[in-house]
DOSEBA-451507 format. One line per field, with one value per residue: residue number from 1; x, y, z of N, C-alpha, C, O in turn; chain. Coordinates in steps of 0.05 Angstrom, whole numbers, plus 5000, padded with zeros to 4 digits. Atoms other than C-alpha are relative to their C-alpha. Example, Ala and Ser with C-alpha at 12.3 -4.5 7.8 and 13.67 -1.06 7.14 Angstrom:
nr: 1, 2
nX: 5018, 4984
nY: 4976, 4976
nZ: 5000, 4999
caX: 5246, 5273
caY: 4910, 4979
caZ: 5156, 5143
cX: 5018, 4985
cY: 5024, 5022
cZ: 5000, 5014
oX: 5039, 4995
oY: 5024, 5044
oZ: 5013, 5018
kette: A, A
END
This chain:
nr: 1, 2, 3, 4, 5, 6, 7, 8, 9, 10, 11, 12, 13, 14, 15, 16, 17, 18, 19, 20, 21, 22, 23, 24, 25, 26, 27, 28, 29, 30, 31, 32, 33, 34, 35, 36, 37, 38, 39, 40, 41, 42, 43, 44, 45, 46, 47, 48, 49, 50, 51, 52, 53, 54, 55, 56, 57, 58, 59, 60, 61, 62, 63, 64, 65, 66, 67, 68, 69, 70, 71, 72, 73, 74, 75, 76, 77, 78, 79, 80, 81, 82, 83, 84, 85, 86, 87, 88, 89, 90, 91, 92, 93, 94, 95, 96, 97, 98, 99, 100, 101, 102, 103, 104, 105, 106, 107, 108, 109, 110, 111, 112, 113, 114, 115, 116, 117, 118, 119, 120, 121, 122, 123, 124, 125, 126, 127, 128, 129, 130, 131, 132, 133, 134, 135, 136, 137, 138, 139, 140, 141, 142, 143, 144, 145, 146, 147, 148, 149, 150, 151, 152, 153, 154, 155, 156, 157, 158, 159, 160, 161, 162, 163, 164, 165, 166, 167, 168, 169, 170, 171, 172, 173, 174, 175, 176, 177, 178, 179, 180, 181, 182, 183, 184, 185, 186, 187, 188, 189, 190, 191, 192, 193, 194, 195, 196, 197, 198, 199, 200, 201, 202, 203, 204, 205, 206, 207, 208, 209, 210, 211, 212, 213, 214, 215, 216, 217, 218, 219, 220, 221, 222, 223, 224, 225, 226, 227, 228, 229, 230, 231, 232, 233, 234, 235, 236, 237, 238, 239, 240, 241, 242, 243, 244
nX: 4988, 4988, 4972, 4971, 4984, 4985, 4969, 4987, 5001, 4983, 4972, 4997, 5024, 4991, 5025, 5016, 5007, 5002, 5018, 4985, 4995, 5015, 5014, 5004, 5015, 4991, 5006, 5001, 4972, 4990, 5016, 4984, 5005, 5030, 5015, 5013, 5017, 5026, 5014, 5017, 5017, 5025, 5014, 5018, 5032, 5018, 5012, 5014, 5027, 5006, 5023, 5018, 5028, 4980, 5022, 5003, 4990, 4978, 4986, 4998, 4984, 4974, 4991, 4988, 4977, 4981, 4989, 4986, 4983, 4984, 4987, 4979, 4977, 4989, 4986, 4975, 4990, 4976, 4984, 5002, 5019, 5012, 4987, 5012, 5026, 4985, 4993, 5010, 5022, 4992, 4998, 5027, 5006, 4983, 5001, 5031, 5015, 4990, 5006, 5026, 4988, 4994, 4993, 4968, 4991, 5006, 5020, 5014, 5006, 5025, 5017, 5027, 5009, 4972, 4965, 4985, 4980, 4983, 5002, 4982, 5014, 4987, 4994, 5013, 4987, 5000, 5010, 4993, 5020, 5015, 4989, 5014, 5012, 5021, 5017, 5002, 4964, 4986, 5006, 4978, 5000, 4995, 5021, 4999, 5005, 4976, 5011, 4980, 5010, 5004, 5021, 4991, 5018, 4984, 5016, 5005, 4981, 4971, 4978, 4998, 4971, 5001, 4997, 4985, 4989, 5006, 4985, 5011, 4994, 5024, 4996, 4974, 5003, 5003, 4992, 5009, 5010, 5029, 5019, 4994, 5027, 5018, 5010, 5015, 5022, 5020, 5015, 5009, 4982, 4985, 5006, 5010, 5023, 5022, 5004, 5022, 5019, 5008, 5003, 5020, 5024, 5010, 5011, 5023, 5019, 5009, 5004, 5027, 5018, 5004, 5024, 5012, 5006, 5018, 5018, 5015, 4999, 5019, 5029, 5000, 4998, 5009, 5004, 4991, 4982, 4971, 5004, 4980, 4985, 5003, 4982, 5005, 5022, 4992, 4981, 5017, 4988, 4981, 5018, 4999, 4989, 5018, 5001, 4990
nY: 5007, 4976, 4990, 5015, 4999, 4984, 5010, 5017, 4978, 4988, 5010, 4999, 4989, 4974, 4988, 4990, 5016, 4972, 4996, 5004, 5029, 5022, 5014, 5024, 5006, 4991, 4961, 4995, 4984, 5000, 4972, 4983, 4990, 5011, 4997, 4984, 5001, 5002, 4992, 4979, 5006, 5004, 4970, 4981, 5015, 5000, 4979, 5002, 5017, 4981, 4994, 5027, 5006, 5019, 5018, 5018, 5019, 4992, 4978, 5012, 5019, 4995, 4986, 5013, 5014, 4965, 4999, 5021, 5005, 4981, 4997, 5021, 4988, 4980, 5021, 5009, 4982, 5002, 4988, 4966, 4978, 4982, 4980, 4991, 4995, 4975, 4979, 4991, 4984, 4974, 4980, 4986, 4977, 4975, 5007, 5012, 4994, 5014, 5037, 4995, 4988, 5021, 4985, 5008, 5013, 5026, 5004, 4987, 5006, 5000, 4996, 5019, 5013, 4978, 5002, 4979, 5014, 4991, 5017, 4997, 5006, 5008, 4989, 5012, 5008, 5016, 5032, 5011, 5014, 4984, 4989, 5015, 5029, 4977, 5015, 4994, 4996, 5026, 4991, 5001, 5017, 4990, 4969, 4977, 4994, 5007, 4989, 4998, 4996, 5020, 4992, 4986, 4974, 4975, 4971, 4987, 4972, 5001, 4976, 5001, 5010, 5008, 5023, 5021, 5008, 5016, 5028, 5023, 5032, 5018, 5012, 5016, 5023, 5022, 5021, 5015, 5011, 4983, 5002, 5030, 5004, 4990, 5019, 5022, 4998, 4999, 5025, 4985, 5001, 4966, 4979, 4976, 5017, 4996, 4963, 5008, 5002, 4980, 4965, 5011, 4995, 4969, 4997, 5010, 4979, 4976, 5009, 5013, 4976, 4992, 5020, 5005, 5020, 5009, 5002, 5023, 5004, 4989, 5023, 5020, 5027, 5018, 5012, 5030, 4998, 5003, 5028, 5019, 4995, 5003, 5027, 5025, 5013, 5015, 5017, 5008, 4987, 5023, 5021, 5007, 5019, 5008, 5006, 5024
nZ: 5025, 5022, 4992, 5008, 5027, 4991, 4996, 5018, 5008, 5002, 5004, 4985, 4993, 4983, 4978, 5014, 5018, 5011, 5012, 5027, 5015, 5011, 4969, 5010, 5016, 5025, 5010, 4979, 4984, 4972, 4998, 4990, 4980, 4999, 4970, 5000, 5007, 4985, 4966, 5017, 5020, 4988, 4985, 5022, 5006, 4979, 4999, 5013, 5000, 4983, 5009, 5005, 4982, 4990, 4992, 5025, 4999, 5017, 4988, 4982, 5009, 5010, 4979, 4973, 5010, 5009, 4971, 4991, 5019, 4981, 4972, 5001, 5010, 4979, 4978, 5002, 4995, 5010, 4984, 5005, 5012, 4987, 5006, 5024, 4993, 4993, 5014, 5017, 4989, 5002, 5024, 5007, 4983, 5010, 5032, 5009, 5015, 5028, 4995, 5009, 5031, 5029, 5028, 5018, 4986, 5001, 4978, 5005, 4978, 5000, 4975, 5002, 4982, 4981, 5012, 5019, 5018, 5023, 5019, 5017, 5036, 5018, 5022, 5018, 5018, 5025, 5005, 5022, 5018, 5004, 5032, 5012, 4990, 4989, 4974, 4968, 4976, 4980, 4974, 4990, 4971, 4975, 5004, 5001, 4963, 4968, 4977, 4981, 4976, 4994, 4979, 4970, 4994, 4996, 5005, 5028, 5025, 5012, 5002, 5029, 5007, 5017, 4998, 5013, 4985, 4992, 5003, 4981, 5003, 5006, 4975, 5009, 5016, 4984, 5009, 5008, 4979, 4996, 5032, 4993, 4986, 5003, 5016, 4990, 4984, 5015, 5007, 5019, 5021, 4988, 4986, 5033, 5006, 4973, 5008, 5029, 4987, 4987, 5016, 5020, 4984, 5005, 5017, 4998, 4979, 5021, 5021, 4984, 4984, 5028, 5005, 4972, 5003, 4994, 5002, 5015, 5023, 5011, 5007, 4980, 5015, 5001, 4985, 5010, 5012, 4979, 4987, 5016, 4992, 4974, 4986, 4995, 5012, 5022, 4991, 4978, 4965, 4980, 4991, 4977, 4986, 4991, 4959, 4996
caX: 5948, 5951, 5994, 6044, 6042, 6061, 6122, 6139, 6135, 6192, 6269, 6274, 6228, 6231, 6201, 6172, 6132, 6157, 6107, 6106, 6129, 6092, 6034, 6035, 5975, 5971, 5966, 5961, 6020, 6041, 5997, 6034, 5994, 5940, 5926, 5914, 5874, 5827, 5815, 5798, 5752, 5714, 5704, 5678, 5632, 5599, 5590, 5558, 5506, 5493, 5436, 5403, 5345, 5368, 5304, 5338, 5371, 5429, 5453, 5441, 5489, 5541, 5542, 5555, 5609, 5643, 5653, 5675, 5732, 5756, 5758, 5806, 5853, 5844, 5865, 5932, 5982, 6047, 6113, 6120, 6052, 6044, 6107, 6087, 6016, 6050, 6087, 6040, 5987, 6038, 6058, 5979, 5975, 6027, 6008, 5929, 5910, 5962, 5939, 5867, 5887, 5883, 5893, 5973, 6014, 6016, 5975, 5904, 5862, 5793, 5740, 5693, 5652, 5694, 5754, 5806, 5849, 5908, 5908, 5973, 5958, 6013, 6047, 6023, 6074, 6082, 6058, 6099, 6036, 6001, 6047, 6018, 5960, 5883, 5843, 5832, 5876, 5912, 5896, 5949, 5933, 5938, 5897, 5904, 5898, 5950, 5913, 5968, 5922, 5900, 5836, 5861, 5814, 5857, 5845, 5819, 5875, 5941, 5993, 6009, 6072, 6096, 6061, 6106, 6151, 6110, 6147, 6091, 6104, 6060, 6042, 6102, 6090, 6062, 6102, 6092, 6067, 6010, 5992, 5992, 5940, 5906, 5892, 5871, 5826, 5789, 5783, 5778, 5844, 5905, 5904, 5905, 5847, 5810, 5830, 5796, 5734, 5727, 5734, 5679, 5634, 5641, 5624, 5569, 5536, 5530, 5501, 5449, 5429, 5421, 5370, 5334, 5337, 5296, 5235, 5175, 5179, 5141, 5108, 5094, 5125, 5084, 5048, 5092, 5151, 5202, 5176, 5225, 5279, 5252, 5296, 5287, 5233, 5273, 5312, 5280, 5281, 5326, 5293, 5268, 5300, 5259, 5227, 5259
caY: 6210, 6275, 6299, 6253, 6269, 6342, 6313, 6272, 6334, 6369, 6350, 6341, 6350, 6425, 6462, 6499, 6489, 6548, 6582, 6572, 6499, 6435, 6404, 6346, 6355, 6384, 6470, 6469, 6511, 6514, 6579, 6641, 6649, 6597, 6603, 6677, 6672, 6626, 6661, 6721, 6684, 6649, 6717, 6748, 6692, 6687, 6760, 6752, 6700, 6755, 6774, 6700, 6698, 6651, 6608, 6578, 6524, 6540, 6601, 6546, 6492, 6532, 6577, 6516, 6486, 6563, 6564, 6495, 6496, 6570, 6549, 6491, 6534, 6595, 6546, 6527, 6587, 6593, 6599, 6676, 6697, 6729, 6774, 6784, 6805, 6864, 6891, 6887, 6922, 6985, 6992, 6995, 7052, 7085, 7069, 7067, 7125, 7104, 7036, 7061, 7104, 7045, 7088, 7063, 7009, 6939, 6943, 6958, 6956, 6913, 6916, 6850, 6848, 6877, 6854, 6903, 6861, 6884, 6855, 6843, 6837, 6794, 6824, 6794, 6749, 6733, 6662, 6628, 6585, 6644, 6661, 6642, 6620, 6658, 6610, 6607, 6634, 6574, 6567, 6583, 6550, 6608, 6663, 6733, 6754, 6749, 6766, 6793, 6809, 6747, 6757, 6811, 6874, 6946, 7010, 7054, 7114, 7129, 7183, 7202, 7182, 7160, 7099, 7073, 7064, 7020, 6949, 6904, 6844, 6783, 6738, 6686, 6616, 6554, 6502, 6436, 6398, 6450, 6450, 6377, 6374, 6431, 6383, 6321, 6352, 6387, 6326, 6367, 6351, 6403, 6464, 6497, 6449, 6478, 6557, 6538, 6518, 6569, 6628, 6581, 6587, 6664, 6674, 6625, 6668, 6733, 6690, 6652, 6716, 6751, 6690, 6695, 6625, 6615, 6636, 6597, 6578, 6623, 6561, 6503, 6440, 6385, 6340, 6275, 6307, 6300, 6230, 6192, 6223, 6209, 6159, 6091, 6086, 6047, 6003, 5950, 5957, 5913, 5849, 5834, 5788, 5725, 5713, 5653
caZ: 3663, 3630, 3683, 3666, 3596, 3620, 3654, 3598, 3561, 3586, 3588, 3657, 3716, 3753, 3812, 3766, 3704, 3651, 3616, 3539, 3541, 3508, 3567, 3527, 3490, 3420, 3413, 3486, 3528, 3596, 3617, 3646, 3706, 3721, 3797, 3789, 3734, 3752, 3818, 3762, 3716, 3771, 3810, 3743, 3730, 3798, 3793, 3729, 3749, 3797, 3738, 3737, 3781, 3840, 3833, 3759, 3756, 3711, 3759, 3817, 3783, 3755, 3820, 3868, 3816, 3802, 3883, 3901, 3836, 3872, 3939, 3917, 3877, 3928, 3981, 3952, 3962, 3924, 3963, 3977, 3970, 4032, 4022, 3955, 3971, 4013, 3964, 3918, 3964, 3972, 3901, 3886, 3931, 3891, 3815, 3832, 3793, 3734, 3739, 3725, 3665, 3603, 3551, 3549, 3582, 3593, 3660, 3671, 3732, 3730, 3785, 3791, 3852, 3916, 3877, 3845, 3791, 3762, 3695, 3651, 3567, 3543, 3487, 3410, 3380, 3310, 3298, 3249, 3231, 3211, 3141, 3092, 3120, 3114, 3159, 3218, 3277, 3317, 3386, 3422, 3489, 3533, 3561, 3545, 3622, 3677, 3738, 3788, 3847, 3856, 3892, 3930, 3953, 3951, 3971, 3932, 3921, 3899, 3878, 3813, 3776, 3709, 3689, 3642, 3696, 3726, 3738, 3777, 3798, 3782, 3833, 3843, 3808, 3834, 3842, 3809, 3867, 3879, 3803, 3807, 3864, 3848, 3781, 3823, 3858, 3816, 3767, 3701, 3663, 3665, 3694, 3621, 3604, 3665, 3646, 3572, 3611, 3658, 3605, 3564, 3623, 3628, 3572, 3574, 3631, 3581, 3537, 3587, 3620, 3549, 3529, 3605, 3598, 3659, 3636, 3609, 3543, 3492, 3462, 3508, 3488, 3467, 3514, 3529, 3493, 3550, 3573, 3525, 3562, 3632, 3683, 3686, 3628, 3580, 3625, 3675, 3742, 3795, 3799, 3866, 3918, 3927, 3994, 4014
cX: 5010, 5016, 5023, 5011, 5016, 5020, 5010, 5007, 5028, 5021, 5006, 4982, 5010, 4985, 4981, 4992, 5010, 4988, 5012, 5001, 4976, 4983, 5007, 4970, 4999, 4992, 5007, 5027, 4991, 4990, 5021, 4997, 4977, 4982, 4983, 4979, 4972, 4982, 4982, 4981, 4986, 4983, 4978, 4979, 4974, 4993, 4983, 4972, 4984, 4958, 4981, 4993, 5015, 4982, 5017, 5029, 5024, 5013, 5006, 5025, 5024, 5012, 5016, 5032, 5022, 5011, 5009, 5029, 5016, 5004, 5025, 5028, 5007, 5021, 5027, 5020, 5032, 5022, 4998, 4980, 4993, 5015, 4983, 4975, 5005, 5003, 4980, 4978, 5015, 5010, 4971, 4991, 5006, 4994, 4970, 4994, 5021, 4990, 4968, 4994, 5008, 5001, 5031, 5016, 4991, 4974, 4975, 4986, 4966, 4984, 4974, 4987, 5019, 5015, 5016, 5012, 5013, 5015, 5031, 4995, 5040, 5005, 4997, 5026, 4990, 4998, 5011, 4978, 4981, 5009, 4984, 4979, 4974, 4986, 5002, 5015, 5003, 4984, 5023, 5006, 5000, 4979, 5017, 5005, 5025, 4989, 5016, 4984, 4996, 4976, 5001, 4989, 5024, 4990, 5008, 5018, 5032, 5001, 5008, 5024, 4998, 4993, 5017, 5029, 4997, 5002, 4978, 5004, 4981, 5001, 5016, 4981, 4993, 5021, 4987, 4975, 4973, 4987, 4985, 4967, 4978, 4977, 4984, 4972, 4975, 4992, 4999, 5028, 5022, 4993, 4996, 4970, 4981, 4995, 4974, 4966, 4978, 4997, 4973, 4972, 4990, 4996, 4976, 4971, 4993, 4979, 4964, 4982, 4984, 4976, 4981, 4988, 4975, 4976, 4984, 5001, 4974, 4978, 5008, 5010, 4982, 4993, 5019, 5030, 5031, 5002, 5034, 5025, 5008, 5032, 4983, 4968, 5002, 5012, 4981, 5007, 5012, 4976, 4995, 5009, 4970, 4994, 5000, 5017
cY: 5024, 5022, 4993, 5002, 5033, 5000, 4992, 5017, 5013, 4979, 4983, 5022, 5026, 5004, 5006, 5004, 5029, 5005, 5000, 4961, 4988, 4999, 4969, 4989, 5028, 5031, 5000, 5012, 5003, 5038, 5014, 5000, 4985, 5008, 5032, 5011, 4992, 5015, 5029, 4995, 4991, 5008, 5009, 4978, 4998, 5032, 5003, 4979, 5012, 5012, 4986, 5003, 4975, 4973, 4981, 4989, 4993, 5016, 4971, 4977, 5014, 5018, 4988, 4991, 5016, 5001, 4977, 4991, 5033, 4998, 4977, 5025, 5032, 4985, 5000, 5029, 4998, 5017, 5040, 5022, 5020, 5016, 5022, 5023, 5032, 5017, 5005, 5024, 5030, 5006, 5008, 5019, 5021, 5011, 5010, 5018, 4993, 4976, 5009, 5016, 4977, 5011, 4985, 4986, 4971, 4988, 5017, 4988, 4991, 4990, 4972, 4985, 5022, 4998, 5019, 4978, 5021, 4977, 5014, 4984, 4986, 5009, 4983, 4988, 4995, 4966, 4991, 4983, 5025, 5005, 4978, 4996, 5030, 4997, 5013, 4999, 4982, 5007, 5002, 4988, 5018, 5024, 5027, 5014, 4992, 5021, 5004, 5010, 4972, 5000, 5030, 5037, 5025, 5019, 5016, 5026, 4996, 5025, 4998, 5004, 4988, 4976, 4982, 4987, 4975, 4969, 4987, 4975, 4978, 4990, 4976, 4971, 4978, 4977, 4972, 4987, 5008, 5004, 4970, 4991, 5015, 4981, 4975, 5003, 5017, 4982, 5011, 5002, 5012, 5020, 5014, 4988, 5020, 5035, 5001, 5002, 5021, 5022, 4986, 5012, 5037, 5010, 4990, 5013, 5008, 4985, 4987, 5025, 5028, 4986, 5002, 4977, 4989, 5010, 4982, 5002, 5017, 4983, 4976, 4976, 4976, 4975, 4968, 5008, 4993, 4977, 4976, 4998, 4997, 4976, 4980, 4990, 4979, 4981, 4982, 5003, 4979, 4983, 4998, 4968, 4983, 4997, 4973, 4996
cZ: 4985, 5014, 4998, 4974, 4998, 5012, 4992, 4980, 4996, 5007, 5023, 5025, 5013, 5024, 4988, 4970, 4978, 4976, 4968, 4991, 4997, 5025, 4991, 4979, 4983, 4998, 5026, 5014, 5023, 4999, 5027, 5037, 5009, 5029, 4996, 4972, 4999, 5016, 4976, 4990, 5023, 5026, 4988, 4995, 5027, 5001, 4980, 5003, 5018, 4983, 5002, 5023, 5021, 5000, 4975, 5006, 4989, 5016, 5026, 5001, 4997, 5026, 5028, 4988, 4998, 5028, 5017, 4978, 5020, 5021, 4990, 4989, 5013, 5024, 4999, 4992, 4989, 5021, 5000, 5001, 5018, 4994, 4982, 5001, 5021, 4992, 4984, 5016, 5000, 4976, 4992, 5011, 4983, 4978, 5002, 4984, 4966, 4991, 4985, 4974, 4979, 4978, 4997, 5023, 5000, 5028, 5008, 5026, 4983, 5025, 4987, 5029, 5022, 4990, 4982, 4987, 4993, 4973, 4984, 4975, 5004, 4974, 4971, 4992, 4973, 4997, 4977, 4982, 4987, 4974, 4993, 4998, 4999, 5002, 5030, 5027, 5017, 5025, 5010, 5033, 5024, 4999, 5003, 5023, 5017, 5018, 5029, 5018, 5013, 5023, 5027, 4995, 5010, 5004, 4979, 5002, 4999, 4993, 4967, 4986, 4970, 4996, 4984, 5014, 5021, 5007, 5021, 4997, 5004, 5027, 4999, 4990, 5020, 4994, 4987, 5016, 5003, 4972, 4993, 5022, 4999, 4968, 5006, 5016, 4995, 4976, 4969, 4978, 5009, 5004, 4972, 4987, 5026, 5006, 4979, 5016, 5014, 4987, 4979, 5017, 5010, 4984, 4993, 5014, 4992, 4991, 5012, 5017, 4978, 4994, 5023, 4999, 5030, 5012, 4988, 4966, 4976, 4990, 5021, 4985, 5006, 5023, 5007, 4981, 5006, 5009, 4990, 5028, 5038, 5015, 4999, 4984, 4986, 5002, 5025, 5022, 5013, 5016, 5035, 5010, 4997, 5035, 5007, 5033
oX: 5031, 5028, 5042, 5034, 5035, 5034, 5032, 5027, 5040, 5015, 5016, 4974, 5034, 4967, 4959, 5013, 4998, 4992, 5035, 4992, 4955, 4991, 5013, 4965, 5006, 4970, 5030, 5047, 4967, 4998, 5032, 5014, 4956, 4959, 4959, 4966, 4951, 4957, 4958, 4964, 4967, 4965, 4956, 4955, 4950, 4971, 4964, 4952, 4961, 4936, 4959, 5010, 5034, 4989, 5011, 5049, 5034, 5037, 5029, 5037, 5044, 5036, 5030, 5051, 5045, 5036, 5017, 5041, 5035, 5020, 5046, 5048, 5028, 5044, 5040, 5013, 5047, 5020, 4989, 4982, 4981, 5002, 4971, 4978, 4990, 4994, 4975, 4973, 5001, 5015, 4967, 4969, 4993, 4999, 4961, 4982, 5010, 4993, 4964, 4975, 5032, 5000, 5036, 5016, 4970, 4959, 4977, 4993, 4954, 4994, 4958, 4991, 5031, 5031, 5006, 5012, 5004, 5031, 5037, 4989, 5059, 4986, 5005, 5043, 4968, 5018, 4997, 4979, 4960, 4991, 4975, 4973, 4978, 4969, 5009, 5029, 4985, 4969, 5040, 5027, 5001, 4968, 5036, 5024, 5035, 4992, 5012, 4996, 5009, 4981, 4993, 4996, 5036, 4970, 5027, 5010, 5046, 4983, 5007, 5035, 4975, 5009, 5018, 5043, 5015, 4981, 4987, 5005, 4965, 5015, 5014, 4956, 5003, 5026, 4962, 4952, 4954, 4963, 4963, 4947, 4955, 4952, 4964, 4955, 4954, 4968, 4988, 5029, 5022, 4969, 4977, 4956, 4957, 4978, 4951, 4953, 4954, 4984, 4962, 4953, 4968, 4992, 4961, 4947, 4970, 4958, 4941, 4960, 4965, 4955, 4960, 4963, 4957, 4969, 4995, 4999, 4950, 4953, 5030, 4999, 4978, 5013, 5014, 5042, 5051, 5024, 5050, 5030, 5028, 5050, 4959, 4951, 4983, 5019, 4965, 5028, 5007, 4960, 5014, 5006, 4948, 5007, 4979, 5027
oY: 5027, 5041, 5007, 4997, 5037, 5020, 4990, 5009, 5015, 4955, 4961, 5045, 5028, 4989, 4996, 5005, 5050, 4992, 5004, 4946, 4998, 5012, 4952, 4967, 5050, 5034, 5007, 4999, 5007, 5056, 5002, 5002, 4997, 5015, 5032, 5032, 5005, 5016, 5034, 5013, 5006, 4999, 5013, 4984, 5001, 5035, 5016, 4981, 5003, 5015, 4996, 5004, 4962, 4952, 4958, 4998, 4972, 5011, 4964, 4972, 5006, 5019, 4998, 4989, 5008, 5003, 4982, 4970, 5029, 5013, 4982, 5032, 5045, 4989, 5009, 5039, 4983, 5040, 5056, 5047, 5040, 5034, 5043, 5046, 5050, 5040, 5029, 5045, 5048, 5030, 5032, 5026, 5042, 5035, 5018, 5007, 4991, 4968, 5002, 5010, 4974, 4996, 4975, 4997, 4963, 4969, 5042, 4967, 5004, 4972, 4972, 4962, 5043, 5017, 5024, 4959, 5042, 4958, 5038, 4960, 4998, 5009, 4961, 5006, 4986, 4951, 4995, 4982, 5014, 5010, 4958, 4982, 5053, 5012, 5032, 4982, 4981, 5027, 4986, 4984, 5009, 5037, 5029, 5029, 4970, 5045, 4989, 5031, 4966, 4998, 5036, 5054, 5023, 5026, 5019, 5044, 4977, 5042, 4979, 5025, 4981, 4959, 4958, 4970, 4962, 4957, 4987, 4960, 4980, 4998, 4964, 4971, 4977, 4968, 4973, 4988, 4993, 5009, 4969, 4979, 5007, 4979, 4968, 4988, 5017, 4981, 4993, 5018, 5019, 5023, 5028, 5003, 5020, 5049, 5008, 5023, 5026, 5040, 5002, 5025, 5048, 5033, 5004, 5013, 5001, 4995, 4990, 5025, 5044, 4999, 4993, 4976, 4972, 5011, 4963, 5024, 5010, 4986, 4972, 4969, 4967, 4965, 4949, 4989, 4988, 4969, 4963, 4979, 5000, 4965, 4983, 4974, 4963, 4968, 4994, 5011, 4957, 4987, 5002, 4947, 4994, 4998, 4959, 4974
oZ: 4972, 5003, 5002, 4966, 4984, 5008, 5002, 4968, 4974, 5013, 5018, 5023, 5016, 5032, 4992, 4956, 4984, 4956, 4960, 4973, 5006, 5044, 5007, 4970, 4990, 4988, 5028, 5006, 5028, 4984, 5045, 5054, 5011, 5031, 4995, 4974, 4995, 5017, 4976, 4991, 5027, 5039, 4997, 4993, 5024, 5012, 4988, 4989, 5021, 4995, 5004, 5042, 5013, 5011, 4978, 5017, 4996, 5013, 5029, 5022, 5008, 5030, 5045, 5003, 4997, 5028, 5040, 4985, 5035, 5031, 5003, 5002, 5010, 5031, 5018, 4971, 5002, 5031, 4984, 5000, 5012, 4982, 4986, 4993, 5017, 4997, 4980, 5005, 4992, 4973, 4985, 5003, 4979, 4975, 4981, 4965, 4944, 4968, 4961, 4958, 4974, 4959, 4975, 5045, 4991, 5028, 5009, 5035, 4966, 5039, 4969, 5036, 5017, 4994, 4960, 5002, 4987, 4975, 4982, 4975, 5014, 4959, 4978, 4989, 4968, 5000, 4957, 4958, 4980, 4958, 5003, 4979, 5007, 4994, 5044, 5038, 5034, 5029, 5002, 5045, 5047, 4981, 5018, 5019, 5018, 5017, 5048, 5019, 5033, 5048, 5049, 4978, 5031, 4991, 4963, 4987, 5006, 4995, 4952, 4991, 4962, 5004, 4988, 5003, 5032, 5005, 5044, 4978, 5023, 5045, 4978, 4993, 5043, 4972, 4986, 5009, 5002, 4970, 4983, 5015, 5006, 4967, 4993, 5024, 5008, 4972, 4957, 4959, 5032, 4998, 4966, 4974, 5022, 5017, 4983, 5015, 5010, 4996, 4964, 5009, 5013, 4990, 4981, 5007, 4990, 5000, 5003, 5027, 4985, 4998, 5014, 5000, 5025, 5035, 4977, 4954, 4977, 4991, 5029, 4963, 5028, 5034, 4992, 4973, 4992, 5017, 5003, 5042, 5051, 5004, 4998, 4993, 4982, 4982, 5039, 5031, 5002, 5034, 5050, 4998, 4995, 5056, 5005, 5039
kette: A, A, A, A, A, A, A, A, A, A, A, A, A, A, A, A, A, A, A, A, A, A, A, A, A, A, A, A, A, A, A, A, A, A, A, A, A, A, A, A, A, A, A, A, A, A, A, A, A, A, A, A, A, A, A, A, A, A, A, A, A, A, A, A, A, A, A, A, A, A, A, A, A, A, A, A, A, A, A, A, A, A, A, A, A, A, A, A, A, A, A, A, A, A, A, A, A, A, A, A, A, A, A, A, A, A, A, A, A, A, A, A, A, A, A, A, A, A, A, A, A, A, A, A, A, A, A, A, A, A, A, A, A, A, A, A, A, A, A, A, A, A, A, A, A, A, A, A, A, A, A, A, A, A, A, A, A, A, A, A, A, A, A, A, A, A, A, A, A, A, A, A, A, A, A, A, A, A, A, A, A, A, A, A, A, A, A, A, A, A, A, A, A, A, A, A, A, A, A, A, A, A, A, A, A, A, A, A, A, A, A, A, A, A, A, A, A, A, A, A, A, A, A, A, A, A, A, A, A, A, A, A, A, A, A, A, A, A, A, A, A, A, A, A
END
């Protein structure tokens, strides 16, 4: 359904979906780069649950659901990528120690796990809803991040050159079709609905490994406290057949 309201969205349907436009639901925008972000955010989160003990039950859940949502959207491969994936591997040769220098430029290299990223910052627009205005900042529907590696392990050196010269190229665009099923089959709304999520859940990690949620509770809760909440206390059970 809410893929259709992203096709109803725009003017006329395309190959490809261009970033910026309406999805069809309200703040939300057509994200720059979803495939290779994902594959970023639910690298960096499985490396972060890396802290959580493997015995708890929170690292155990979110670890099986973080690696069956990336194999789906690793899976699906946008025309070009192997080319792509080429060049990109010999300009990182060339750039790597500019690339690693974040002091200045739009591109910055981040390391999570074996994985090298090269990360591109979107430049800040001015927000017309913002005059005036000295609440709270819009959402703008999109992430910060454009992950042009796209899972992809580089070696480690390079040559040293101006980086502001630097022109990398993202990884090419998914077509519809593959945005489309990558949606159905993970089950979780649009693909910008399902970025949202995934940057909720890395951040969630920090946050649960910070608390060391699975330890024992400083005070014990109350005997009988959890009962309420049990299965099948409050509901009767499936009559039995007679024996007839």
């Amino acid at each position: 359904m809410r893929a259709t309201m992203r096709m109803l969205a725009s003017v006329k349907p395309e190959r490809f979906l261009e970033a910026g436009n309406p999805t069809g639901l309200t703040g939300l925008l057509t994200h720059p780069a979803p495939r290779s972000t994902l594959i970023y955010l639910y690298n960096a989160t499985l490396e972060k649950l890396k802290a959580i003990p493997e015995h708890s039950v929170y690292r155990q859940s979110t670890e099986a659901l973080t690696k069956h949502r990336f194999n789906i959207v690793d899976s699906i491969k946008p025309p070009g990528y192997d080319e792509w994936t080429t060049r990109a591997e010999e300009k990182f040769k060339k750039y790597r120690n500019e690339l690693s220098d974040q002091s200045k430029g739009p591109h910055r290299l981040e390391t999570t796990g074996e994985s090298v990223y090269v990360i591109t910052e979107n430049p800040e627009e001015q927000d017309e809803r913002l005059i005036d205005w000295d609440g709270e900042k819009p959402n703008s529907g999109r992430s910060d991040l454009r992950a042009g590696t796209a899972n992809q392990r580089f070696q480690q050196q390079g040559n040293t050159s101006n980086r502001d010269e630097i022109d990398w190229e993202p990884e090419p665009p998914l077509e519809v079709s593959q945005i489309v099923e990558i949606e159905n089959r993970i089950g979780g709304g649009l693909i910008e609905e399902v970025i949202q999520v995934a940057e909720g859940e890395l951040k969630l990690a920090d946050t649960m490994a910070e608390s060391k949620v699975w330890e024992e509770l400083e005070e014990k809760a109350p005997q009988g406290q959890w009962e309420y909440f049990s299965r099948d206390q409050h509901t009767p059970g499936t009559q039995e057949p007679s024996n007839k």
